[in-house]
KOLBA-831018 format. One record per atom (N, C-alpha, C, CB): atom name; residue in one letter; x, y, z; residue number from 1. Coordinates in pm, whole numbers, plus 50000, padded with zeros to 5 digits. Glycine has a CB too. Layout:
KOLBA-831018
 atom type  east north    up seq
   CA    A     X     Y     Z NUM
...
//
This chain:
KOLBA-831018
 atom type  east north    up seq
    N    X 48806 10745 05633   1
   CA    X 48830 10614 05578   1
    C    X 48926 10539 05671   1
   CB    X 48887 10623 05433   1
    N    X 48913 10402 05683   2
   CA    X 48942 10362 05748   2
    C    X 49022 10234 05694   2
   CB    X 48853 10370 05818   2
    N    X 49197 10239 05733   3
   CA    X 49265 10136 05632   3
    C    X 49309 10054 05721   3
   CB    X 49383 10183 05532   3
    N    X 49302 09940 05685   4
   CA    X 49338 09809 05748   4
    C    X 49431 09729 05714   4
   CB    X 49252 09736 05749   4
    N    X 49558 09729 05781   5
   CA    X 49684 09669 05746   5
    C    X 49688 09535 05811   5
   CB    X 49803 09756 05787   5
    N    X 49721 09400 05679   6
   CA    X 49709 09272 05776   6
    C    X 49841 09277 05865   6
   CB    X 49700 09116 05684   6
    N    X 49888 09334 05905   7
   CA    X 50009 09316 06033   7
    C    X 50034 09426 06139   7
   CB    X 50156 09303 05968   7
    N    X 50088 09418 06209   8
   CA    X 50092 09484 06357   8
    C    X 50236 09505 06307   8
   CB    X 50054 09385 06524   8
    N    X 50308 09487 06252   9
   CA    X 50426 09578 06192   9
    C    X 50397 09744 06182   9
   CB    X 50456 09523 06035   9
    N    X 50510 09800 06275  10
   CA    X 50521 09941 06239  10
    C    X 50575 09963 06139  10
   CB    X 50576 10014 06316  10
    N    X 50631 09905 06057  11
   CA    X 50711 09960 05926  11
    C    X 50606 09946 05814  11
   CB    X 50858 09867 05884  11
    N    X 50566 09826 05827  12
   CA    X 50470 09800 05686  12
    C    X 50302 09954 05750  12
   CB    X 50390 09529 05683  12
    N    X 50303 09954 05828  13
   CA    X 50210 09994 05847  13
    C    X 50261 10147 05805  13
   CB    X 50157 09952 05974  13
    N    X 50352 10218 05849  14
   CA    X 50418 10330 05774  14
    C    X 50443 10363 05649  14
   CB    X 50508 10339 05803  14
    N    X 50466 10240 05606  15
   CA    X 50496 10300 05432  15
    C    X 50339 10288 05375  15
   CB    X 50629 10171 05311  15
    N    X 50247 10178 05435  16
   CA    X 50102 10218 05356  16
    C    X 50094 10339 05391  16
   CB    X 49961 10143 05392  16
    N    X 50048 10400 05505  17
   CA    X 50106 10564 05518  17
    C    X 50109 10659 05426  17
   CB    X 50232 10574 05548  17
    N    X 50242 10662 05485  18
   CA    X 50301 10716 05328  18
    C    X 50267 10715 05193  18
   CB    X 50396 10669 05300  18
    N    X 50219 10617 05152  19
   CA    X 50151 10583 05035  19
    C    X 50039 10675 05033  19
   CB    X 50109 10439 05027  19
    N    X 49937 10614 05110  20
   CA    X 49809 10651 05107  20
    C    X 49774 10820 05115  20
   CB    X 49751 10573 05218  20
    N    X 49890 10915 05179  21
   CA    X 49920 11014 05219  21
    C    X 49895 11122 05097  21
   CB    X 50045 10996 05274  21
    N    X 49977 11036 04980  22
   CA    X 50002 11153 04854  22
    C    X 49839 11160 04782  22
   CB    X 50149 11086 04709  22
    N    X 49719 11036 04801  23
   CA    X 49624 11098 04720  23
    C    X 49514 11077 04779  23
   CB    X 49618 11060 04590  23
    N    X 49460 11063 04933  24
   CA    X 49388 11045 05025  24
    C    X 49374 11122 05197  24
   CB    X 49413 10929 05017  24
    N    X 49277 11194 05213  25
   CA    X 49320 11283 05301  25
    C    X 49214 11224 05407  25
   CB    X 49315 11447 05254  25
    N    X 49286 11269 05536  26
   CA    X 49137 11199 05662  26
    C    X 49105 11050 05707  26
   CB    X 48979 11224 05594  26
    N    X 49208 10967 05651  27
   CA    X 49254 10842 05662  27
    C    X 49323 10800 05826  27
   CB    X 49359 10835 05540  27
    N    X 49293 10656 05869  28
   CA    X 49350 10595 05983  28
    C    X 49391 10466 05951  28
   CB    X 49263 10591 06093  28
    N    X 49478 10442 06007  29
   CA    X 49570 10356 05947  29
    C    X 49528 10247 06103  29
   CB    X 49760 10434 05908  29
    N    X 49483 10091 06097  30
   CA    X 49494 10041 06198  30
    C    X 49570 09916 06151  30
   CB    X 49373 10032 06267  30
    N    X 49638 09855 06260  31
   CA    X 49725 09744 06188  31
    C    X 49644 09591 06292  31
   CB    X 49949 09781 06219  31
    N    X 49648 09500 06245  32
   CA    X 49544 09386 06261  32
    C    X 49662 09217 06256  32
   CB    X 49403 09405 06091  32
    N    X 49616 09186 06349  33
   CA    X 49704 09083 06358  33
    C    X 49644 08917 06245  33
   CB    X 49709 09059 06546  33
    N    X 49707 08936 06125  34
   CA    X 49638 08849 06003  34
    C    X 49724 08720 05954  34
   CB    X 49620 08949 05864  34
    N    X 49658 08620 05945  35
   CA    X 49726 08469 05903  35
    C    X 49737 08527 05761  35
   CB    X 49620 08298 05923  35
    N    X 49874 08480 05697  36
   CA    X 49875 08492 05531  36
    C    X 49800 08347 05467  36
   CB    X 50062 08505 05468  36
    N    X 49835 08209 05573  37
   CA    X 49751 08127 05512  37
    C    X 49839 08071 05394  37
   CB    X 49618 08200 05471  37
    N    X 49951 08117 05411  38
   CA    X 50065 08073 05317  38
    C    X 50205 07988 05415  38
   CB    X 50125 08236 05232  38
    N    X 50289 07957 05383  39
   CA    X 50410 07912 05486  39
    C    X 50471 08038 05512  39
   CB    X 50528 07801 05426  39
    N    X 50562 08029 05654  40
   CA    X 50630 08130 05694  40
    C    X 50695 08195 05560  40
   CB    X 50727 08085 05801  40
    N    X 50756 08103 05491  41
   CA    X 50883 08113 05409  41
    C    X 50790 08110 05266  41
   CB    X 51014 07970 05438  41
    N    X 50690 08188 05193  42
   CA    X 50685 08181 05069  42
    C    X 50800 08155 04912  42
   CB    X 50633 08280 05079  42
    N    X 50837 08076 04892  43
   CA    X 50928 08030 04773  43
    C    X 50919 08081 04676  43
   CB    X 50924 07918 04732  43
    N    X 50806 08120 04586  44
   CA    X 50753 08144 04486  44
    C    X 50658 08325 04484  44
   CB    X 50669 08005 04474  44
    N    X 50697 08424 04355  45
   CA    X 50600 08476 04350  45
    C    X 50458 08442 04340  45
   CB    X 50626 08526 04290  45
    N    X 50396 08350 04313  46
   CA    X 50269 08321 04308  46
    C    X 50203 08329 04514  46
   CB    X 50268 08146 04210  46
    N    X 50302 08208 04540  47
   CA    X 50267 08189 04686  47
    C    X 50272 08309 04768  47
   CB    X 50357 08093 04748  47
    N    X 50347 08434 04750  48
   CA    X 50375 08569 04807  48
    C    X 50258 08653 04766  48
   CB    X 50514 08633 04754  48
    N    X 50214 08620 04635  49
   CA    X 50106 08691 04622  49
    C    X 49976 08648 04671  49
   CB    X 50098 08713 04508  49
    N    X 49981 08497 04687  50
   CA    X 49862 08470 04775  50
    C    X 49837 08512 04896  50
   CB    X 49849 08362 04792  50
    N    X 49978 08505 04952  51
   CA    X 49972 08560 05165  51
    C    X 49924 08752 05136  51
   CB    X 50242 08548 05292  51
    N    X 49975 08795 05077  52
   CA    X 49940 08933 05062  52
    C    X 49755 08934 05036  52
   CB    X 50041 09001 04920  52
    N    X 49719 08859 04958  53
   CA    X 49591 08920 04896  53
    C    X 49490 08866 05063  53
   CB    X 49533 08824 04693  53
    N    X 49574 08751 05146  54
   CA    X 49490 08679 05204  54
    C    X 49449 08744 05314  54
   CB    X 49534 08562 05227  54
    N    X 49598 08821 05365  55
   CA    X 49613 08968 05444  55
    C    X 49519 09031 05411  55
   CB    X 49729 09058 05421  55
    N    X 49509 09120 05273  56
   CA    X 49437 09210 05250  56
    C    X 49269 09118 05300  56
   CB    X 49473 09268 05084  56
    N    X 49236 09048 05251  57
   CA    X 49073 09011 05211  57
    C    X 49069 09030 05385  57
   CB    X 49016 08813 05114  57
    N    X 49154 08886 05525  58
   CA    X 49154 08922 05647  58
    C    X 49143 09040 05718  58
   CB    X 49229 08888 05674  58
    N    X 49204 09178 05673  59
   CA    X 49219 09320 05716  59
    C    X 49095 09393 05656  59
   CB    X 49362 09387 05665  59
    N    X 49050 09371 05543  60
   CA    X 48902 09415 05538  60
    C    X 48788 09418 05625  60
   CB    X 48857 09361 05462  60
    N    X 48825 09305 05709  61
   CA    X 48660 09260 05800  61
    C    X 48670 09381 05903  61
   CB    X 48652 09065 05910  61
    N    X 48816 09490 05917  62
   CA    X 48835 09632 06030  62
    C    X 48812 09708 05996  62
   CB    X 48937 09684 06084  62
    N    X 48856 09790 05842  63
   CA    X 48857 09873 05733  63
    C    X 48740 09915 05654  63
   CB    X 48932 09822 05658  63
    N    X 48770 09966 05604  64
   CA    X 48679 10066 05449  64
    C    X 48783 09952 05353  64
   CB    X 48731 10329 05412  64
    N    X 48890 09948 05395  65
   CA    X 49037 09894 05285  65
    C    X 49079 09777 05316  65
   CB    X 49182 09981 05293  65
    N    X 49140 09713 05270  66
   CA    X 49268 09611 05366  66
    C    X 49349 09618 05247  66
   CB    X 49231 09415 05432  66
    N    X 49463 09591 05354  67
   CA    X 49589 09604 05276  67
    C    X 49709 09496 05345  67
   CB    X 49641 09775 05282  67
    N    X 49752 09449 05209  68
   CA    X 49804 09311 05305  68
    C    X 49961 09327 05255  68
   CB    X 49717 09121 05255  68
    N    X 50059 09319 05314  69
   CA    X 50235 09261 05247  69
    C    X 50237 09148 05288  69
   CB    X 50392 09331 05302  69
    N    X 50316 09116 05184  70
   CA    X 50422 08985 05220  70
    C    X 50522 08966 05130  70
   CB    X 50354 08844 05224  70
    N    X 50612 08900 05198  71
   CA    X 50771 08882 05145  71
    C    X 50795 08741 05154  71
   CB    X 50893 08963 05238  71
    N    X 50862 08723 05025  72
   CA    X 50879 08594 05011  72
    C    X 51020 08589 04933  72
   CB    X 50755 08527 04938  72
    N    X 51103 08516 04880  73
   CA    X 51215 08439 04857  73
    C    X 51191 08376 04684  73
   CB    X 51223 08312 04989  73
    N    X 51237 08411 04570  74
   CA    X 51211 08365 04473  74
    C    X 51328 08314 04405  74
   CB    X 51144 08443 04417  74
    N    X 51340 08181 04331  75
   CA    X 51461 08175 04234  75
    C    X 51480 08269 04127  75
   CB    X 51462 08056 04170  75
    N    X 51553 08302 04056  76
   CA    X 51583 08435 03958  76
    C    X 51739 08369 03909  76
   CB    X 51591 08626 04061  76
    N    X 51706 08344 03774  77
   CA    X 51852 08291 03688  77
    C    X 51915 08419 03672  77
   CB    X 51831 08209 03519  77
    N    X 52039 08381 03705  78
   CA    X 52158 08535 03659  78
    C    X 52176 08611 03821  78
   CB    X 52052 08698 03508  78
    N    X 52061 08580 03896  79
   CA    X 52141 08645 03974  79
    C    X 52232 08572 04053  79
   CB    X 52075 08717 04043  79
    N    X 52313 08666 04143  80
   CA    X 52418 08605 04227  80
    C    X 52431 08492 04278  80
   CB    X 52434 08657 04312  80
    N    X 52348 08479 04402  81
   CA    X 52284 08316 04452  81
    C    X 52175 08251 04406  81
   CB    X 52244 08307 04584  81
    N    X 52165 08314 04339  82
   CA    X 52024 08208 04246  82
    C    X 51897 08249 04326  82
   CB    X 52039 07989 04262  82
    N    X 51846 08362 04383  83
   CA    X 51732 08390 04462  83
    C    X 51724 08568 04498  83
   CB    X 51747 08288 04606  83
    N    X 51614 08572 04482  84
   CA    X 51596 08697 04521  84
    C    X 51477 08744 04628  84
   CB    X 51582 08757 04404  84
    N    X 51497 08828 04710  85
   CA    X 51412 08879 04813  85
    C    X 51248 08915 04715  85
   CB    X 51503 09036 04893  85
    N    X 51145 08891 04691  86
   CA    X 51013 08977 04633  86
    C    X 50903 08995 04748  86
   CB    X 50934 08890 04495  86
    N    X 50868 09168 04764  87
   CA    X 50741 09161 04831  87
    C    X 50622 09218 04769  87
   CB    X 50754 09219 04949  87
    N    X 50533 09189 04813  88
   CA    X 50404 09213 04743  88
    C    X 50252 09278 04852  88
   CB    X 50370 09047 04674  88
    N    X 50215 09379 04747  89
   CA    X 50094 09446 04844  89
    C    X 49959 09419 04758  89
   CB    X 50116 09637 04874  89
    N    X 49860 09361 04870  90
   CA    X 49728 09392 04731  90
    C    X 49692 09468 04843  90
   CB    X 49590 09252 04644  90
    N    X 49567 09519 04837  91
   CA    X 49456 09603 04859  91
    C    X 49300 09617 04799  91
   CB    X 49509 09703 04837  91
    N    X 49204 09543 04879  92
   CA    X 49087 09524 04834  92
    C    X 48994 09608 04962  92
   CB    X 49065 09356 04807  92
    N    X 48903 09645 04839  93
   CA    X 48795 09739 04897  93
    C    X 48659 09633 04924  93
   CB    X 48756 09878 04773  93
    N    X 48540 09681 05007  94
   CA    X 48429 09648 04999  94
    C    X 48356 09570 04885  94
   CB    X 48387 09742 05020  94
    N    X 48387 09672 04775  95
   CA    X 48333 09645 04680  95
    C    X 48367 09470 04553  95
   CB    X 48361 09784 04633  95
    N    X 48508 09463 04673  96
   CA    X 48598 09339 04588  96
    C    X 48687 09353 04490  96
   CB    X 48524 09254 04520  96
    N    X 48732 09523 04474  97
   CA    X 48784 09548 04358  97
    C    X 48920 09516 04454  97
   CB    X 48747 09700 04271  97
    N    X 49046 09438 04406  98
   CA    X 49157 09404 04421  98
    C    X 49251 09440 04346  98
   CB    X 49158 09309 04428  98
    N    X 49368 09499 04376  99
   CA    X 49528 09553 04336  99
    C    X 49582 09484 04397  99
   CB    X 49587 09689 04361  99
    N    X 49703 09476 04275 100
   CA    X 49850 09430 04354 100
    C    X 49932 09530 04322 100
   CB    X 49926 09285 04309 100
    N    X 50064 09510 04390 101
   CA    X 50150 09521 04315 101
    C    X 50283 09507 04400 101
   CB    X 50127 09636 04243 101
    N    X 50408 09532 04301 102
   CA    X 50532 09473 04389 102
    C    X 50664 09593 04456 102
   CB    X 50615 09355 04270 102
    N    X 50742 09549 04531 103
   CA    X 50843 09637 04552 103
    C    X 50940 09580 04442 103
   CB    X 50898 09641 04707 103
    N    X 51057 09679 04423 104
   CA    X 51197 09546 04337 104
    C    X 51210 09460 04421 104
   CB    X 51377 09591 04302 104
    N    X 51237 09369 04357 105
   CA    X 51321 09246 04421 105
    C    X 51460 09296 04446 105
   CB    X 51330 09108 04320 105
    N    X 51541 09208 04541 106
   CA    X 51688 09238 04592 106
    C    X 51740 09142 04606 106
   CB    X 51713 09302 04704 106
    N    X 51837 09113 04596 107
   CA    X 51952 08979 04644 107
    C    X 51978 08938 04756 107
   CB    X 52079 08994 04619 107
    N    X 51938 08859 04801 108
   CA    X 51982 08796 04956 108
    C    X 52143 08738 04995 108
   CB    X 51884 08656 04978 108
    N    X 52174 08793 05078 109
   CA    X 52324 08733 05111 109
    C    X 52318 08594 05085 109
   CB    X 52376 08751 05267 109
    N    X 52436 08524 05028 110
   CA    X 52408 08384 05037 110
    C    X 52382 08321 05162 110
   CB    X 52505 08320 04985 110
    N    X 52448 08350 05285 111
   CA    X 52382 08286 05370 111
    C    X 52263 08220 05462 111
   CB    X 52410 08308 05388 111
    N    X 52187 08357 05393 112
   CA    X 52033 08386 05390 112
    C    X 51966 08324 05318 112
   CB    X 51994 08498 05361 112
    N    X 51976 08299 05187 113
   CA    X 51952 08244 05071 113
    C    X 51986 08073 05123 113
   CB    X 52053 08321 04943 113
    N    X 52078 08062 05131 114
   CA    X 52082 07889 05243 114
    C    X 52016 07828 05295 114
   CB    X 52133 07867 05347 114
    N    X 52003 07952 05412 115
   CA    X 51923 07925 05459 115
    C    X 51792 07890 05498 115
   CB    X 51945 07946 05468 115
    N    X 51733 07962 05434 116
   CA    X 51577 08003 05360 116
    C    X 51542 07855 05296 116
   CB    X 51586 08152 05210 116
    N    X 51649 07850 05215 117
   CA    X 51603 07724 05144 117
    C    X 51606 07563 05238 117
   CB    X 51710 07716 05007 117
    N    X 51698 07613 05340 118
   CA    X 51657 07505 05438 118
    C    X 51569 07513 05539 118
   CB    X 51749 07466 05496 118
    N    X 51473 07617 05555 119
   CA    X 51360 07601 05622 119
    C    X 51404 07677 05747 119
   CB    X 51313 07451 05638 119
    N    X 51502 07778 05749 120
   CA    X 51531 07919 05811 120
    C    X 51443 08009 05788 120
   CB    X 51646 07977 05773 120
    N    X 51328 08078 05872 121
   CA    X 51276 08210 05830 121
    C    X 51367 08312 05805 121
   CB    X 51192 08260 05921 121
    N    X 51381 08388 05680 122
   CA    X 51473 08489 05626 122
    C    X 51529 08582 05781 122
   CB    X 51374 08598 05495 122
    N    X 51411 08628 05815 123
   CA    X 51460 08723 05984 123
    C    X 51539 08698 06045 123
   CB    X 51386 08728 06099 123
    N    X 51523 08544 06101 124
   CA    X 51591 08507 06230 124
    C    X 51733 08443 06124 124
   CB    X 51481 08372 06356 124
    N    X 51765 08432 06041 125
   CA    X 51887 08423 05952 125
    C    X 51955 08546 05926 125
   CB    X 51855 08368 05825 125
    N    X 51875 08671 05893 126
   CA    X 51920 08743 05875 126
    C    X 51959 08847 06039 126
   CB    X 51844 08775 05765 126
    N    X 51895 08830 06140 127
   CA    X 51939 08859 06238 127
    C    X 52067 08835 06274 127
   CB    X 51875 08824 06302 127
    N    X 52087 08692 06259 128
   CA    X 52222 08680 06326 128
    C    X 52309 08722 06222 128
   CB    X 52261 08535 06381 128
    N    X 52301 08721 06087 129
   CA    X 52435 08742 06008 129
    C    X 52443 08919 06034 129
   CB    X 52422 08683 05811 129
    N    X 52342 08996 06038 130
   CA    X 52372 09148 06060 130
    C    X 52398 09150 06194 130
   CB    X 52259 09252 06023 130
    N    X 52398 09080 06332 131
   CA    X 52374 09097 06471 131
    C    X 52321 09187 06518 131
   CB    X 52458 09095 06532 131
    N    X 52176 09171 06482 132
   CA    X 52108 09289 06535 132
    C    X 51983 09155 06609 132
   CB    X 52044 09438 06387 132
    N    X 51879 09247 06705 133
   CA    X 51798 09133 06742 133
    C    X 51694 09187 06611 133
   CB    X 51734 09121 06929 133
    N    X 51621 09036 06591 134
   CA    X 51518 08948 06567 134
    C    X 51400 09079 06531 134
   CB    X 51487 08832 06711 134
    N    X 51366 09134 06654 135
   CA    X 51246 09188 06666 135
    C    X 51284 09345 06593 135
   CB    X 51191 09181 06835 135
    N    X 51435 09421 06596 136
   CA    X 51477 09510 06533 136
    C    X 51482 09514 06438 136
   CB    X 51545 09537 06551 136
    N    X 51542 09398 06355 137
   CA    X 51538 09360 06210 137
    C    X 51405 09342 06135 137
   CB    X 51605 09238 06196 137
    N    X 51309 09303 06218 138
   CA    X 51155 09303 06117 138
    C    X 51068 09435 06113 138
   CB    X 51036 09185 06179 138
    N    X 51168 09539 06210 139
   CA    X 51130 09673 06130 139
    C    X 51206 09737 06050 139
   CB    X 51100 09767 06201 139
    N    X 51316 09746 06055 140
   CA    X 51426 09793 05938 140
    C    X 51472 09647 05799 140
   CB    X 51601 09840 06055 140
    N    X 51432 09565 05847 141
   CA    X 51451 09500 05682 141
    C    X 51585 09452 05687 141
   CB    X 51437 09618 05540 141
    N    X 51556 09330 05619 142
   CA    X 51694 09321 05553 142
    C    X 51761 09409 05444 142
   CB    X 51697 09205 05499 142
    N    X 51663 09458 05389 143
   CA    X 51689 09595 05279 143
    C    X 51743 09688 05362 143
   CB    X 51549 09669 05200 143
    N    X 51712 09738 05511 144
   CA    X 51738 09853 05584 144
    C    X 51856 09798 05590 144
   CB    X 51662 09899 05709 144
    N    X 51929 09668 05618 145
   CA    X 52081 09611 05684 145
    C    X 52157 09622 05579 145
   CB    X 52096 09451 05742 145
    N    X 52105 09607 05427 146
   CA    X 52179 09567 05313 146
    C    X 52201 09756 05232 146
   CB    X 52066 09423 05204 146
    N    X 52135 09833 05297 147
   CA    X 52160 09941 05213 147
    C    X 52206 10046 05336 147
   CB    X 52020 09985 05112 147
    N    X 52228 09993 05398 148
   CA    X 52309 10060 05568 148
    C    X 52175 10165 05654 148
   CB    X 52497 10215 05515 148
    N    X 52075 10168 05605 149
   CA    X 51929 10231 05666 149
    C    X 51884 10320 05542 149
   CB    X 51947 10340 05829 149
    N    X 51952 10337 05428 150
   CA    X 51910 10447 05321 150
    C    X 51812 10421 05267 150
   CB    X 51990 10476 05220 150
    N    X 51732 10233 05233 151
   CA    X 51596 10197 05249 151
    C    X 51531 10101 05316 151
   CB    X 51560 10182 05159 151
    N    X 51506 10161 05463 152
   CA    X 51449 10092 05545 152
    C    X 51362 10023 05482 152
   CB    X 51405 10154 05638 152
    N    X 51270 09913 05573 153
   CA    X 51194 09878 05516 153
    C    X 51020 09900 05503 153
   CB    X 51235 09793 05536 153
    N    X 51020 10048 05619 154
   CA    X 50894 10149 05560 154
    C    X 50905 10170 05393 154
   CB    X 50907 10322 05639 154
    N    X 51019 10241 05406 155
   CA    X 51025 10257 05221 155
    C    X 51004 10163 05166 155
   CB    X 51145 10293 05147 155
    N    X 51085 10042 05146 156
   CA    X 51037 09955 05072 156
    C    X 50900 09927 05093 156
   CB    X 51106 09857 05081 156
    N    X 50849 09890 05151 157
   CA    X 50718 09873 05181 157
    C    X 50621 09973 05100 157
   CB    X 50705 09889 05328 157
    N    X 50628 10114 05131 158
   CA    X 50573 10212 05062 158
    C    X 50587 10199 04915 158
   CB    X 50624 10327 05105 158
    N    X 50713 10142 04857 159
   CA    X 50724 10153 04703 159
    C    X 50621 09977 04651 159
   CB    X 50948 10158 04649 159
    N    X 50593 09904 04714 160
   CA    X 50500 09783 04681 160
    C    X 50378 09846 04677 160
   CB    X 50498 09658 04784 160
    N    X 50347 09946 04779 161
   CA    X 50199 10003 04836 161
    C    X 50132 10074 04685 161
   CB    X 50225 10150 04989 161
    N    X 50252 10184 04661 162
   CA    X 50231 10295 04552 162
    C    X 50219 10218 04429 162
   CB    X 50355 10407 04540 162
    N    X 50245 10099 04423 163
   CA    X 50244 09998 04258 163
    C    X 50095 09951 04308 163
   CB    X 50398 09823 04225 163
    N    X 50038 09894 04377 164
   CA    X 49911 09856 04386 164
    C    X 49831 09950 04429 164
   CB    X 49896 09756 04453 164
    N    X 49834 10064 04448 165
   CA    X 49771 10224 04468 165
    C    X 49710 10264 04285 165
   CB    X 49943 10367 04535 165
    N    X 49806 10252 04181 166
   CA    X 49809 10290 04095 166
    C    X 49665 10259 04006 166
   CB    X 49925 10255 04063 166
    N    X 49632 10139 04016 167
   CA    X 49511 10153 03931 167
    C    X 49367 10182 03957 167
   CB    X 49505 10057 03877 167
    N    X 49397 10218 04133 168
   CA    X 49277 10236 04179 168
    C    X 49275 10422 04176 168
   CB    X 49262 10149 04337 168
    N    X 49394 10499 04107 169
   CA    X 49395 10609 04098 169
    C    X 49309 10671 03919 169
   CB    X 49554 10632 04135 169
    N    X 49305 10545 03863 170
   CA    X 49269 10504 03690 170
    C    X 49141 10439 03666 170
   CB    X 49378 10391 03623 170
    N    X 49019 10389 03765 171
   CA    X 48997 10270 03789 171
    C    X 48908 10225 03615 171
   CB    X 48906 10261 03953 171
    N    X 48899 10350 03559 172
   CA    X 48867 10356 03410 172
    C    X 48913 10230 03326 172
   CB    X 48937 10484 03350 172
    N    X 49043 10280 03377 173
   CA    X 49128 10205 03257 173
    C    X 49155 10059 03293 173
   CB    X 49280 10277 03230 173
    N    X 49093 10021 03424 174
   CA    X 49114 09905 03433 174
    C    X 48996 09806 03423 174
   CB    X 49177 09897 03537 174
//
């Protein structure tokens, strides 16, 4: 079988991995360079879930699978700065059957959160406030900077993968 990740990210492409690892054996993982077809900066869970599914449907035309992330920036009352980090995985087969599902959401430094909202891509904001480069940070995450590497952002990634894994392990019940 043959799985198709909409990004050329080594991290996202690792935690599908991982995912796919615990109930699928004989699997290749290729990663595909995919438009989400959404803005850099998704605002909204709805809009995050569109760039993901758009990934996935794009990464199908390589695959048996596609499998799409994306991360986006959401308002959330109560929390700290008024916003929270959400990413999202679908995964659609041949057949058109489509999953989602999400990682937790997390809190963005306020500066990030500022930023974002002024039309800063989260990365290159969050690059400079951790000082790491650009291209280091979009494999370890701002989750990898904010939890000192204890969840990179393979893991995170993997825990969005395993929520939209789930009903295609049931497909009965769905």
């Amino acid at each position: 079988m043959k799985i198709a990740v909409g990004s050329e990210r080594k991290a996202k492409q690792e935690g599908v991995r991982k995912a796919f690892a615990h109930y699928y054996g004989g699997f290749e993982i290729i990663g595909v360079a995919c438009d989400s077809g959404v803005s850099d900066q998704p605002m909204t869970d709805d809009e995050t879930i569109d760039g993901a599914v758009n990934r996935a449907r794009a990464a199908l035309k390589h695959g048996d699978l596609g499998v799409g992330i994306e991360a986006g920036i959401k308002p959330v009352k109560h929390s700290i700065n008024g916003y929270l980090n959400t990413t999202w995985c679908a995964i659609v087969d041949k057949d058109d059957f489509l999953s989602i599902g999400s990682a937790p959401d997390f809190e963005y430094p306020k500066k990030i959160g500022e930023e974002a909202l002024a039309g800063t891509e989260v990365s290159a904001s969050a690059a400079k406030l951790f000082n790491v480069e650009e291209a280091a940070l979009k494999e370890s995450g701002v989750i990898g900077e904010l939890t000192k590497g204890v969840c990179p952002r393979s893991h995170y990634t993997y825990l969005a993968v395993l929520m939209a894994i789930a009903p295609r392990l049931h497909p009965a019940l769905f």
